[in-house]
N, C-alpha and C positions, 0 to 999 in steps of 0.2 A: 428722462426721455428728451430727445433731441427736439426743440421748437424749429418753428422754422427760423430761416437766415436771409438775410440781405448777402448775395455772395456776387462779387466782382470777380468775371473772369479777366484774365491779364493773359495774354499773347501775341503772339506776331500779327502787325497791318501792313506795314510799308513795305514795295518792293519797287525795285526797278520795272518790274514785269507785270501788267494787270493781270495774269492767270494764277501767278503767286497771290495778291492783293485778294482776287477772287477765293482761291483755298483757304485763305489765311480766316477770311471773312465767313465761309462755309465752316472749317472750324471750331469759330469761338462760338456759331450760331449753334450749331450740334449742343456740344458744352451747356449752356442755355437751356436749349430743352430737355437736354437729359439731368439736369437742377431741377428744373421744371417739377419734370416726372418723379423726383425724390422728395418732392415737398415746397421746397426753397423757393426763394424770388431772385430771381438771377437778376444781374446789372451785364449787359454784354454792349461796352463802349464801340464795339465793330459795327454793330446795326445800327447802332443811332448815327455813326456819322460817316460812314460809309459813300465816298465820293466828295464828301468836305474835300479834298484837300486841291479839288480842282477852284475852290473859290480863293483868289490871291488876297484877299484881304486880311486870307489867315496862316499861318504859318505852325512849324510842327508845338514850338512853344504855348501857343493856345489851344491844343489840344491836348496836350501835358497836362496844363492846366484844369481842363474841363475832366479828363481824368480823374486826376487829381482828387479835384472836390468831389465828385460822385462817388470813389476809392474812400476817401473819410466818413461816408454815408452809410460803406458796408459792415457787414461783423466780418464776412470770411471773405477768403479771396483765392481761388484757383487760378494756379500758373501753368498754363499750356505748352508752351515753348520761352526760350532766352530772343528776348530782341532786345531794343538800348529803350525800348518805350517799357515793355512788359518788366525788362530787368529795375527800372525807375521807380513802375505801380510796386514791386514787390521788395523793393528797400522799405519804401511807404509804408507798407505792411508789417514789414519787422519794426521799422520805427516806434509802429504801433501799439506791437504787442498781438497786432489781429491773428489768428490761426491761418496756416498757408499749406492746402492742399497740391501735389503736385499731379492729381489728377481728379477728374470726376467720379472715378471710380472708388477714392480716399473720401467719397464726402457721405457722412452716414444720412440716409432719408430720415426726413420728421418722424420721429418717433423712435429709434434704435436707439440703442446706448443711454450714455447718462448725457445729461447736462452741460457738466462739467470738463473743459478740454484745457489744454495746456498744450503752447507751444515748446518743441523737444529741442534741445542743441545736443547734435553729436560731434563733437570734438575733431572727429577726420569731413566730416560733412556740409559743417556748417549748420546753419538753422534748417530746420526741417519740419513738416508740415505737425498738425495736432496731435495728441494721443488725445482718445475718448478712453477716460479712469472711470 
């Protein structure tokens, strides 16, 4: 049976456009609670820092960072869209080893399946999210 998970969502923040920033941020916030509703403890790096980037004392590399460490905190990690930050969290994630669902809909609720998951590489795809054995 599936326990619960520490699950970092990774997707798009940054835009030119704050109505983009806003959707981007609505989103990864959905995502979240629909983890939520499946058991899990979601990590949704959008909410927490959401309008940082108006403070100049910090730049995109500290956020990478703060990423980052929260990202090594999780077991799993949902990839909502390609950006150059989300593309960054989900190297991280291979790096790791950690399971990479490419939606919320891939992520089994506490309790289904087994335990046991294993990240899949298909050969024209690349790495690709868990199988639940």
């Amino acid at each position: 049976m599936i326990e619960p998970k520490r699950i970092y969502v990774a997707g798009p923040y940054s835009s030119e456009h704050p109505e983009e920033v806003s959707l981007n941020v609505q989103q990864a916030e959905q995502a979240g609670r629909d983890l939520l509703a499946k058991g899990h403890f979601p990590f949704v790096p959008h909410c927490m820092t959401a309008g940082w980037e108006t403070d100049h004392r910090l730049d995109y590399e500290d956020f990478m960072r703060l990423a980052i460490a929260w990202l090594r905190q999780c077991d799993w990690l949902v990839y909502l869209a390609p950006s150059p930050g989300a593309d960054r969290e989900l190297a991280e994630a291979w790096a790791r080893g950690m399971p990479v669902f490419y939606s919320v809909e891939e992520v089994p609720s506490v309790g289904e399946g087994k335990q046991d998951l294993a990240v899949a590489f298909d050969a024209e795809e690349g790495l690709r999210g868990p199988e639940v054995r």
